[in-house]
BAZASE-696263 format. One record per residue (C-alpha): residue number from 1; x negated, y negated, z. Coordinates in pm, whole numbers, always signed. Each point is the difference from the previous one (the first is absolute). Last residue first. Layout:
! BAZASE-696263
+-----+--------+--------+--------+
|   k |      x |      y |      z |
+-----+--------+--------+--------+
| NUM |      X |      Y |      Z |
...
+-----+--------+--------+--------+
This chain:
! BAZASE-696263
+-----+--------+--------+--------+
|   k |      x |      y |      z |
+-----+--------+--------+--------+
| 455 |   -442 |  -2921 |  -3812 |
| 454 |   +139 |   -326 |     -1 |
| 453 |   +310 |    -36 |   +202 |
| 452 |   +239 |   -271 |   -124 |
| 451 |   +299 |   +145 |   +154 |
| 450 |   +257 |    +69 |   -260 |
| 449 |   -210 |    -47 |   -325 |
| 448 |   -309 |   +201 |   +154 |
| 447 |   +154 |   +262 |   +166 |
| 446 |   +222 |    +93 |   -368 |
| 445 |   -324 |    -62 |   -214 |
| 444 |   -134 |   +303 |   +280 |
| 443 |   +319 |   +227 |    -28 |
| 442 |    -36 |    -41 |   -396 |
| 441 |   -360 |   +106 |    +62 |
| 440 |   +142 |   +283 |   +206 |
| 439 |   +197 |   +133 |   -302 |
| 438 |   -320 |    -43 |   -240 |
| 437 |   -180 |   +254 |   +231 |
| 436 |   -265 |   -100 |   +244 |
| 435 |   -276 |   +257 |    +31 |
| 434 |   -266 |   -198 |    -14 |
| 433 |    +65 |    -49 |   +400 |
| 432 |    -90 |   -364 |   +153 |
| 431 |   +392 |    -82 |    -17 |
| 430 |    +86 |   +221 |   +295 |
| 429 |   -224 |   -118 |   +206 |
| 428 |    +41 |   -400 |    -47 |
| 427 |   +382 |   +127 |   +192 |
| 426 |    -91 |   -143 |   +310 |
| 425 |   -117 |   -356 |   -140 |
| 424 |   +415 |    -25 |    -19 |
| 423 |    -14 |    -75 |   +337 |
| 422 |   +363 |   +122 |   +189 |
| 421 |   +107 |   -337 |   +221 |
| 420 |   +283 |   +122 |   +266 |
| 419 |   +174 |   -250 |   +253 |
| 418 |    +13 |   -320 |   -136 |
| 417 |    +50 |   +105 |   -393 |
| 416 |   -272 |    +19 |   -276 |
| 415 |   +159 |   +348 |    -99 |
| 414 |   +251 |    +76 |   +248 |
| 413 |   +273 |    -15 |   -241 |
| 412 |   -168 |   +273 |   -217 |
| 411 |   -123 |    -23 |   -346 |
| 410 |   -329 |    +25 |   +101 |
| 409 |    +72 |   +364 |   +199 |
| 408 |   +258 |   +108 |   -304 |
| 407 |   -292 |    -63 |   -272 |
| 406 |   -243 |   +225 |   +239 |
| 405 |   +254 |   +222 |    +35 |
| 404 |    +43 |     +9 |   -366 |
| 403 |   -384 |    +30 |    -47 |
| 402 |    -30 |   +331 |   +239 |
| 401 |   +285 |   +156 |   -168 |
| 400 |   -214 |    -72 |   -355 |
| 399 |   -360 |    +55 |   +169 |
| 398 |    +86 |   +340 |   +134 |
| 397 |   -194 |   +249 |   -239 |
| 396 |   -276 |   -297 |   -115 |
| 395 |    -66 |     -7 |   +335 |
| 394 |   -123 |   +336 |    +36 |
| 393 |   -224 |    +34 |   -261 |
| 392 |   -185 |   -400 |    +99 |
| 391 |    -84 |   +143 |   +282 |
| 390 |   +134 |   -101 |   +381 |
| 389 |   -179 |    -82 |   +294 |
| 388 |    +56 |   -337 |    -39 |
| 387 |   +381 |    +22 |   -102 |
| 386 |    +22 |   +155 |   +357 |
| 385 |   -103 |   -276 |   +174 |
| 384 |   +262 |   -202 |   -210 |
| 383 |   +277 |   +222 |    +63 |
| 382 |    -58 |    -17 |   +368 |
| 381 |    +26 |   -412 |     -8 |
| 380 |   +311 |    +24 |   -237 |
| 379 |   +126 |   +287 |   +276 |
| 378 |    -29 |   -272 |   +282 |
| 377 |   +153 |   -281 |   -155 |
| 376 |   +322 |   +175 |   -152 |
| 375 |    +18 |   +123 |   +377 |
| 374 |    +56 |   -379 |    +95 |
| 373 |   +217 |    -84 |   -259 |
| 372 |   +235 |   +290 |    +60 |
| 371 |   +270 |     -3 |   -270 |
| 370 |    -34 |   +247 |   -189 |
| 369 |   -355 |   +194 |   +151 |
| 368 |   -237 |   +222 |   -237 |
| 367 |    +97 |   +348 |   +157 |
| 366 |    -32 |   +147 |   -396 |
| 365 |   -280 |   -248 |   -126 |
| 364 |   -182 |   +131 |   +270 |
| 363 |    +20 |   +352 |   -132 |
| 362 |    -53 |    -79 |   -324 |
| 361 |   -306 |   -207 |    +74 |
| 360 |   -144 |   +322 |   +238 |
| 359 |    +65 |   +274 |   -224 |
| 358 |   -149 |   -272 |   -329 |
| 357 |   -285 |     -5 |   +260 |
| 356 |    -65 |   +336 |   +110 |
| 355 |   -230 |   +109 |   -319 |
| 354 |   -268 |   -261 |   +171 |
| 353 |    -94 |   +296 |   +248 |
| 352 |   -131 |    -71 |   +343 |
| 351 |    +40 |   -403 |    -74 |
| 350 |   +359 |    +44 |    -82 |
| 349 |     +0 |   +240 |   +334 |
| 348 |   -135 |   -263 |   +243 |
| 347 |   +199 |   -280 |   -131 |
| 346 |   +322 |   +184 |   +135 |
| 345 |   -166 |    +35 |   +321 |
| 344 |   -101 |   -372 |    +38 |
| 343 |   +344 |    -96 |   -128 |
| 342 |   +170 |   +229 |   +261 |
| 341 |   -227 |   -173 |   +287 |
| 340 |    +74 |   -342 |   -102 |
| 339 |   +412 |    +97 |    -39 |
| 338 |     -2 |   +131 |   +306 |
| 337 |   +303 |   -249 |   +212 |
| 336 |    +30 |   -201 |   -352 |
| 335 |   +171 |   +354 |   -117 |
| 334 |   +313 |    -39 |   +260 |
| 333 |   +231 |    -34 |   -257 |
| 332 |    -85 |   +370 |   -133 |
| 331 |    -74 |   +108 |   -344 |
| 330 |   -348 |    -32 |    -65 |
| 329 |    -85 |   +269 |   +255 |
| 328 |   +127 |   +184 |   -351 |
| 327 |   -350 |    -39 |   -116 |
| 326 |   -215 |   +149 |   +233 |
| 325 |   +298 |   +324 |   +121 |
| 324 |    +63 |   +174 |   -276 |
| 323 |   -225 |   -132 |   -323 |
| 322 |   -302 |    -50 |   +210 |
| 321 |    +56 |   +329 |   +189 |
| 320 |    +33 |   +230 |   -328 |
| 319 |   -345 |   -164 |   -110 |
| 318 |   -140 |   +126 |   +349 |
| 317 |   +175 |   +335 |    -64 |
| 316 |   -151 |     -3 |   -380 |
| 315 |   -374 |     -3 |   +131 |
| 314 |   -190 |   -323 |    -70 |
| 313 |   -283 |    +59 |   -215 |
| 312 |   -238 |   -136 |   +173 |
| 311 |     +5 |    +81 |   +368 |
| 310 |   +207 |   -227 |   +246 |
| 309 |   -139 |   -154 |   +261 |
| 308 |   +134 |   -351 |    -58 |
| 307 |   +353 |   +189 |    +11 |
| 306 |   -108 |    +62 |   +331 |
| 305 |    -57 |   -310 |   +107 |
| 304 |   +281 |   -177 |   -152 |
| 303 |   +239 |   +255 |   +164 |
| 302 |   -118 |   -126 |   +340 |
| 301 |   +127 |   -316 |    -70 |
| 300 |   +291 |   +104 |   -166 |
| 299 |    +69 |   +207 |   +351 |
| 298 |    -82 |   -346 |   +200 |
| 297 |   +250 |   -160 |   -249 |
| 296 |   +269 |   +208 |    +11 |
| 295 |     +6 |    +33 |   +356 |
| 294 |   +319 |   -177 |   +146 |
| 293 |   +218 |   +184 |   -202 |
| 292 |   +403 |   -111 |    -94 |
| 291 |    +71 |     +8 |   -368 |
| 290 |   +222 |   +335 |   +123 |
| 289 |    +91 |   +241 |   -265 |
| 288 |   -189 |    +27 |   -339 |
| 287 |   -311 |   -292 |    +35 |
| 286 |    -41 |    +90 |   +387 |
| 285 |    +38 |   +404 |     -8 |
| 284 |   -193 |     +2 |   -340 |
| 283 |   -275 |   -167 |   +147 |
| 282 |    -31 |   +239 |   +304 |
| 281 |     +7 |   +307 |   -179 |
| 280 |   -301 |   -136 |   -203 |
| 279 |   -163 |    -72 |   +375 |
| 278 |    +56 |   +360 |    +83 |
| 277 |   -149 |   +175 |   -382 |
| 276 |   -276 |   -235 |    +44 |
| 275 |    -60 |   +178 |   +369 |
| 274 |    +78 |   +325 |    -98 |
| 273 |   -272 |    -32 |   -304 |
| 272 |   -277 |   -189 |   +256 |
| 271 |    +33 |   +289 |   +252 |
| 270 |   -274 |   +241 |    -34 |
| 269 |   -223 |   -315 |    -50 |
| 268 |    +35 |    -53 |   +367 |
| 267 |   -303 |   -263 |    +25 |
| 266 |   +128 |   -269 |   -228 |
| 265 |   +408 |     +3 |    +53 |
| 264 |    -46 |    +43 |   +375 |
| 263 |   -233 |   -294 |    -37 |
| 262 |   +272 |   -199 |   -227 |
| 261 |   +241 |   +140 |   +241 |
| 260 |   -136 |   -183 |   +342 |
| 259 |    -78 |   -329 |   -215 |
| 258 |   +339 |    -30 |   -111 |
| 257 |   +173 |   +106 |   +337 |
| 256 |   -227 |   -298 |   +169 |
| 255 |   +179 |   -245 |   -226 |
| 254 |   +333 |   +164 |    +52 |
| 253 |    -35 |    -26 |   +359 |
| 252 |   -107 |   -381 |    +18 |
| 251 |   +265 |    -57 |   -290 |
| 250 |   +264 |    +84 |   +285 |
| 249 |   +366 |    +91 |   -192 |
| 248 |   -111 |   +340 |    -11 |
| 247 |    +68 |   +211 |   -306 |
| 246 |   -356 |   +139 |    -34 |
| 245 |    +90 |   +165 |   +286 |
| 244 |   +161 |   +290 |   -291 |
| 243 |   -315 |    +11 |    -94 |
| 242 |   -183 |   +112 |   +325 |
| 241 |   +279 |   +285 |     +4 |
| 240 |    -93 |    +95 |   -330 |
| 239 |   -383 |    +50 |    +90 |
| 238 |    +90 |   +169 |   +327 |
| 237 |   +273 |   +283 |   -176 |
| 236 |   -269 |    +35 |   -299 |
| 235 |   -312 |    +66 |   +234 |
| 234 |   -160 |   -220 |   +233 |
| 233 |    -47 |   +340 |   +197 |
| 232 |    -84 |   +272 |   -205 |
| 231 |   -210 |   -282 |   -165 |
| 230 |   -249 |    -10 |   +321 |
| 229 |   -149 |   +292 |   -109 |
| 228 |   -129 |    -40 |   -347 |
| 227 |    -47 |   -365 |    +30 |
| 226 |   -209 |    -12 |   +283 |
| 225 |    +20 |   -276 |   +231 |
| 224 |   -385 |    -64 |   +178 |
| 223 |    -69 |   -253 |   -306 |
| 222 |   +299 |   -211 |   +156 |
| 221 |   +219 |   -158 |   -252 |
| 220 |   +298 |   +199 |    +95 |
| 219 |    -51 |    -29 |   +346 |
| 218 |    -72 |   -368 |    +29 |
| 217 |   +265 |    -84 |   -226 |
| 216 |   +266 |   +208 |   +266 |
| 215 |   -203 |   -176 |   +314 |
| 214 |   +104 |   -322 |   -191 |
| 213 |   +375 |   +127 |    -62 |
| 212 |     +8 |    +42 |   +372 |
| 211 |   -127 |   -285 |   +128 |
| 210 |   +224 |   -216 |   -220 |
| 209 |   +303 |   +205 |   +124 |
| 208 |   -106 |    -72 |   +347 |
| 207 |    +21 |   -383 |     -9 |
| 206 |   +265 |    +15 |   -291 |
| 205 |   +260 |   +161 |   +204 |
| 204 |   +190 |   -299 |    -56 |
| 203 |     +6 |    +14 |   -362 |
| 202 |    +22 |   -335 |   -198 |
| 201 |   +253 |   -121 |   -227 |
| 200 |   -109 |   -292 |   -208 |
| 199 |   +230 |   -312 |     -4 |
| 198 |   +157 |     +2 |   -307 |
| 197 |     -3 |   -349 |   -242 |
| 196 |   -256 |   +200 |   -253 |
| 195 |   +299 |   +223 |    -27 |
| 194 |   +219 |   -261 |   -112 |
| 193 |   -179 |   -172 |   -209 |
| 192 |    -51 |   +299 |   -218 |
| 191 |   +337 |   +111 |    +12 |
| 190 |   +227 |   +238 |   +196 |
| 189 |   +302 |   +189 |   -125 |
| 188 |   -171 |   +298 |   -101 |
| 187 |   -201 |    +34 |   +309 |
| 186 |   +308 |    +36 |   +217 |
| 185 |    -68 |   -104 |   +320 |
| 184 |    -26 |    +85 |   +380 |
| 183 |   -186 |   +333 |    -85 |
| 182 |    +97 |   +334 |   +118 |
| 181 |   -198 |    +48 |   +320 |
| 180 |   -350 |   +220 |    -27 |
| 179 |    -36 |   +372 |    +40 |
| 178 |   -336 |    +74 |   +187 |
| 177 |   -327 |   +171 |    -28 |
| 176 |   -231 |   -192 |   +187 |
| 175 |    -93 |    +84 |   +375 |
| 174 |    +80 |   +364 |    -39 |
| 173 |   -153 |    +53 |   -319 |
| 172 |   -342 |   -141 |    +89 |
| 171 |    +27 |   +162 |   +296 |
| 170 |    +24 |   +319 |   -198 |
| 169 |   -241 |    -77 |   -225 |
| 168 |   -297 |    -48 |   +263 |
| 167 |   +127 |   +341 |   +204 |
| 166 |     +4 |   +177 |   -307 |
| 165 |   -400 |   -128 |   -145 |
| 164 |   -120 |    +38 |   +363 |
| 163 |   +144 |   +382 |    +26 |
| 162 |   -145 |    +47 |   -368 |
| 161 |   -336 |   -127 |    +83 |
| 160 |   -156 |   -330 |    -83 |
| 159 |   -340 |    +18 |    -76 |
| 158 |   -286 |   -160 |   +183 |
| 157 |   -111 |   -363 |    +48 |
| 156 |   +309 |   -148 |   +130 |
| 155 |    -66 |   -408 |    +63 |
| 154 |   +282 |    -92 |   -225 |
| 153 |   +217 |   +310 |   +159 |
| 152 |    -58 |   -143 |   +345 |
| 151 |    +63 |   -349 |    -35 |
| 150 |   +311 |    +68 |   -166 |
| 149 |    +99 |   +191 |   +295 |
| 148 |   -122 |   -273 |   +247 |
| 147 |   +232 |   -201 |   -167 |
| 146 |   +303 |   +215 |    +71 |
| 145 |    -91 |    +86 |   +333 |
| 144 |    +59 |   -410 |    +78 |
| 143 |   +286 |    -28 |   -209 |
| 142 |   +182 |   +347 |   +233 |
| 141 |   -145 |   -203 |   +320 |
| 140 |   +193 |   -378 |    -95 |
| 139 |   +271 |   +188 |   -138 |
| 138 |    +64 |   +190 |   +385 |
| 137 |    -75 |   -324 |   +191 |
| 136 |   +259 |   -199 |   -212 |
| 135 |   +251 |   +308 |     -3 |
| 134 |   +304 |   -235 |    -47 |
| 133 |    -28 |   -377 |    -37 |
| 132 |    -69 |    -17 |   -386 |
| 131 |   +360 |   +111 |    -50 |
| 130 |    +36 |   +143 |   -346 |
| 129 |   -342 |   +166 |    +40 |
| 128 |    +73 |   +320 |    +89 |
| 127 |   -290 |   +243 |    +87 |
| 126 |    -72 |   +303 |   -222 |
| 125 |   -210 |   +265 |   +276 |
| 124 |   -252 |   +149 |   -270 |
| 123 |   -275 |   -179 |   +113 |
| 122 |    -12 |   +213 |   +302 |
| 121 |    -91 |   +303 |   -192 |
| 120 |   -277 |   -208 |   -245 |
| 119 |   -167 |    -67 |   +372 |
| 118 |     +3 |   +330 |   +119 |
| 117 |   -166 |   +126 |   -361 |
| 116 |   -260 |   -233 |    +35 |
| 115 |    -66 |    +50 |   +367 |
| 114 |    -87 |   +358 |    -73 |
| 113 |   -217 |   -109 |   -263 |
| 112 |   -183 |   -197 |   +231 |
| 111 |     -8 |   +208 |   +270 |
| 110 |   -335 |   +170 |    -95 |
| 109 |   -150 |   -346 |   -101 |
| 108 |    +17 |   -104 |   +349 |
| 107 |   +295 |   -249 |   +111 |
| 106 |    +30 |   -356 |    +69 |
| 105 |    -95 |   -115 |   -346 |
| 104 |   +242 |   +145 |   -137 |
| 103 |   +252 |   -197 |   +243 |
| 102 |   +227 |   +203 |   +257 |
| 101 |   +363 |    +75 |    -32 |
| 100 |   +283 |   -311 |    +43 |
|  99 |   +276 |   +168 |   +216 |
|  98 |   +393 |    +83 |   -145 |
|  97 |   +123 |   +178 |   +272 |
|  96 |   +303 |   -161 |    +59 |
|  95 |   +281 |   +326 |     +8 |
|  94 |   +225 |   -129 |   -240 |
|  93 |   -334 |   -150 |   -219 |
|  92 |   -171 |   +365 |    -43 |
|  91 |   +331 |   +203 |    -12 |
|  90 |    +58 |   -229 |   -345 |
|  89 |   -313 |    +36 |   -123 |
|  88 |    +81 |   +367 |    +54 |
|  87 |   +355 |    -74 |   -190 |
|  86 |   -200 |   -185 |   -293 |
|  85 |   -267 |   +224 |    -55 |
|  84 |   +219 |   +332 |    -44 |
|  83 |   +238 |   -263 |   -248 |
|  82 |   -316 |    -91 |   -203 |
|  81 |    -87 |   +328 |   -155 |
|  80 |    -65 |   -171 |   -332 |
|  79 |   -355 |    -83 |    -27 |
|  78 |   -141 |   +302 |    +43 |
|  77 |   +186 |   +336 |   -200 |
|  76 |   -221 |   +172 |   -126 |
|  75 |   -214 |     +2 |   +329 |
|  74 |   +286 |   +190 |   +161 |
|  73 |    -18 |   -145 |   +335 |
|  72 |    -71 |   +175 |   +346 |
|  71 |   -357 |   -166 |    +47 |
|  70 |   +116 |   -334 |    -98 |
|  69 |   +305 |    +57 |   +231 |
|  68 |   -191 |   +133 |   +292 |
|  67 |   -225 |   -351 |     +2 |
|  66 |   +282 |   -229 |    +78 |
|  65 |   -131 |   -202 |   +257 |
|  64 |   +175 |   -177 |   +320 |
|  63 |   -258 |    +94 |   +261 |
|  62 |   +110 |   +377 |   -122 |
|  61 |   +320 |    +46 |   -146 |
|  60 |   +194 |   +366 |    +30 |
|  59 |   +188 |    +95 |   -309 |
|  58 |   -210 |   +181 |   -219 |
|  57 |   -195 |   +178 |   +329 |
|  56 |   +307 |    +88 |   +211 |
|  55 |    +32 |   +273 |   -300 |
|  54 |   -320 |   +168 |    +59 |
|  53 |     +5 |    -48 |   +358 |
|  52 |   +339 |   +139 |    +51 |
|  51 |   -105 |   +335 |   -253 |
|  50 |   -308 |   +112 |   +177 |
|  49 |   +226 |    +12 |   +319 |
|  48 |   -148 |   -184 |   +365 |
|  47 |   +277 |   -183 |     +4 |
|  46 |   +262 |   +257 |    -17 |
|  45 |   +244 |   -102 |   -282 |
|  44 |   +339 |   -128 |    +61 |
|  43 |    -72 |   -364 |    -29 |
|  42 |   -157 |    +30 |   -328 |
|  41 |   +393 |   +144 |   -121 |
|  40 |   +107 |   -368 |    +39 |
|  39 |   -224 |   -152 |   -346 |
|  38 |   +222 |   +301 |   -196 |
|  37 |    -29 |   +332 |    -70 |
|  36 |   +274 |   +174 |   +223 |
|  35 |   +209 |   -237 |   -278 |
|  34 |    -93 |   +201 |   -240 |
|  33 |    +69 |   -112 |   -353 |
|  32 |   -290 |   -220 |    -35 |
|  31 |   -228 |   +216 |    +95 |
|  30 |   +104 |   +237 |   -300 |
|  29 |   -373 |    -34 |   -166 |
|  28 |   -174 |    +12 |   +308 |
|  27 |   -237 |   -319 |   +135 |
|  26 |   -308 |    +66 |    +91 |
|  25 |    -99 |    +50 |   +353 |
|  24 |   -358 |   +187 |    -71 |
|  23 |   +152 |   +365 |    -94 |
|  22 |   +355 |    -33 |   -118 |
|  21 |    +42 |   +304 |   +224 |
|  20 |    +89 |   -183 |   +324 |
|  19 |   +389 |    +15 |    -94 |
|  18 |    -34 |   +380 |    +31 |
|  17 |   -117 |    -36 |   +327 |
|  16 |   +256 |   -190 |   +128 |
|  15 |   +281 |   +244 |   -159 |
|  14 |   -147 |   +291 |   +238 |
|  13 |   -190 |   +241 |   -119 |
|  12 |   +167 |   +379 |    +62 |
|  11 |   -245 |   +184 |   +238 |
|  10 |   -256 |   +272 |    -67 |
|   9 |    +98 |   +375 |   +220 |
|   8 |   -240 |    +37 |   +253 |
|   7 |   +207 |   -167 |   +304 |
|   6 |   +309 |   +241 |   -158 |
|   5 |   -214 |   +256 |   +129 |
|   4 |   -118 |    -84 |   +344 |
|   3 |   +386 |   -141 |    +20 |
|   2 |   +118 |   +419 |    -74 |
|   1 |   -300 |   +145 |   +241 |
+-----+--------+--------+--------+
């Protein structure tokens, strides 16, 4: 009678059963803290338990894929969960099961997507190419999947979802994103001559890097990516990682970098302010601290673009950026290295909105080079593009400084000499303005006595 009614009477849960209350397999808060909790506690559950096939699910691989993780994933944050990636990819090459899937064209259109998904998985296995001996077969399958991928999303003729949009970035991030080596040299010590003299430095996991920056371009330009949804994932933490690559020593990568964010740049119009406000970051770090970028001149390059874009009038931030970070690129040795693409930019915003000129004359007139012949050269040849664009207002606010460099230029020891030759026919501009005052006609008698220039 007594065990008939204890056998009624409900039962204290055990501390397995508690653990099993997260629901589907989540992790707890305090997981961390409890050991009990750990990868070893999956060998203590029953196998047939709700809760060991929920949590054998994130960690088990199946024909070397890494679809659980996409599913498991916070979609916030894609593109930087690289470390669960890495030690699967890991488990995938330790225990050689790294197998080349089936062609799209070997499946039915039911599987395709499927296959899609499997083959983005497997592309996140990072191979190292330091020795080009090791995982031959393995590279040889992962470049292979890789450019069936980009074949697949140009030929895509529906709308990418959100699960195709995280798995895309997310390979994307895993087979890019990178810190690269210090540099072998000091920027600030190095001349023109002497940089044209370097070998270029090439990256050796160019074959698949290539592939995947064009599947990237392919994404971002495809009609099938839409804006509104994919930007929670090339969001601000993607779009400032891509810049920070802009630092590679390969131009191959930088070149395909520039193209890649001018598109972001176009079609993510949620994200044109951040991504000004990241490049302007950028410029100060090189003028103020290090001298030392490899992508100044790809990012100028894209900067002339936009600035080409521009609405009339020019908002005060853009102004704000010509004065902060255009002109003072000025500064740096290492100019020659983007000095075409600064000068094109520069140009841009005197022809926006004359009223920048006398900014822009000062300001060159400020960085204008000591002792540098050769940079001398180069900011004569900007000054006189911008001369052209310029009104005869403005000039007639700068044309004393701007004479007495002129006068210091001709009076220079490289004028005529064997190395430098500055044309006086480049300063014809800046006597064609009605505006000439009776000081710079003293300046002009003073050209023509010393070096017989007729103006």
């Amino acid at each position: 009678m007594i065990k008939q009614i204890l056998g009624k009477l409900p039962r204290k849960p055990s501390k397995s059963s508690q653990n099993d209350s997260n629901g589907d397999g989540g992790v707890s808060g305090n997981s961390s803290s409890n050991p009990s909790q750990g990868p070893n506690s999956l060998n203590n559950s029953k196998p047939g338990s709700a809760s060991s096939k929920s949590s054998n699910s994130g960690s088990r691989l199946n024909n070397g894929t890494l679809n659980s993780y996409s599913s498991s994933s916070n979609k916030s944050n894609q593109g930087k969960k690289t470390a669960p990636i890495a030690s699967q990819a890991g488990s995938i090459l330790a225990s050689g099961v790294y197998e080349a899937l089936p062609g799209f064209r070997d499946v039915p259109s039911s599987e395709k997507q499927n296959l899609f998904h499997r083959k983005l998985n497997m592309c996140c296995v990072v191979f190292d190419f330091s020795d080009p001996s090791k995982n031959h077969r393995e590279k040889d399958i992962k470049r292979q999947a890789l450019s069936e991928l980009v074949d697949y999303i140009s030929s895509v003729t529906s709308k990418f979802n959100e699960v195709a949009m995280q798995d895309i970035t997310r390979m994307v991030a895993v087979n890019l994103f990178r810190t690269f080596p210090p540099p072998n040299h000091d920027n600030k010590l190095l001349e023109m001559n002497d940089l044209e003299d370097e070998e270029p430095a090439l990256d050796p996991a160019w074959p698949h890097h290539q592939i995947v920056y064009e599947l990237l371009l392919r994404f971002v330009a495809s009609p099938e990516t839409d804006a509104k949804l994919a930007k929670r994932y090339i969001d601000h933490s993607f779009v400032l990682k891509l810049l920070d690559l802009f630092d590679s020593d390969d131009q191959r990568e930088r070149e395909y970098l520039k193209t890649i964010l001018h598109r972001i740049y176009g079609k993510f119009m949620v994200h044109r302010p951040f991504i000004r406000k990241a490049i302007n970051n950028i410029f100060y770090w090189f003028i103020f601290e290090t001298e030392k970028h490899n992508g100044i001149a790809e990012l100028l390059e894209i900067l002339g673009s936009i600035i080409n874009g521009f609405a009339l009038p020019l908002k005060e931030e853009h102004k704000l950026f010509l004065v902060r970070a255009l002109i003072p690129l000025h500064k740096p040795k290492c100019v020659f290295m983007y000095h075409q693409q600064l000068s094109y930019c520069i140009t841009q915003f005197v022809e926006k909105d004359f009223k920048l000129a006398d900014t822009v004359i000062r300001g060159l007139l400020k960085y204008w080079p000591v002792t540098n012949s050769s940079k001398e050269v180069m900011f004569l040849g900007e000054l006189e593009e911008v001369l052209e664009a310029t009104q005869a207002a403005e000039f007639q606010r700068c044309m004393v400084p701007l004479f007495r460099q002129i006068a210091r230029c001709l009076n220079s020891s490289h004028f005529q000499g064997d190395d430098v030759v500055f044309d006086p026919r480049r300063y014809q501009r800046c006597l064609d303005y009605e505006c000439i005052s009776a000081e710079l006609q003293s300046y002009c008698l003073y050209l023509r006595r010393e070096f017989q220039i007729c103006f």
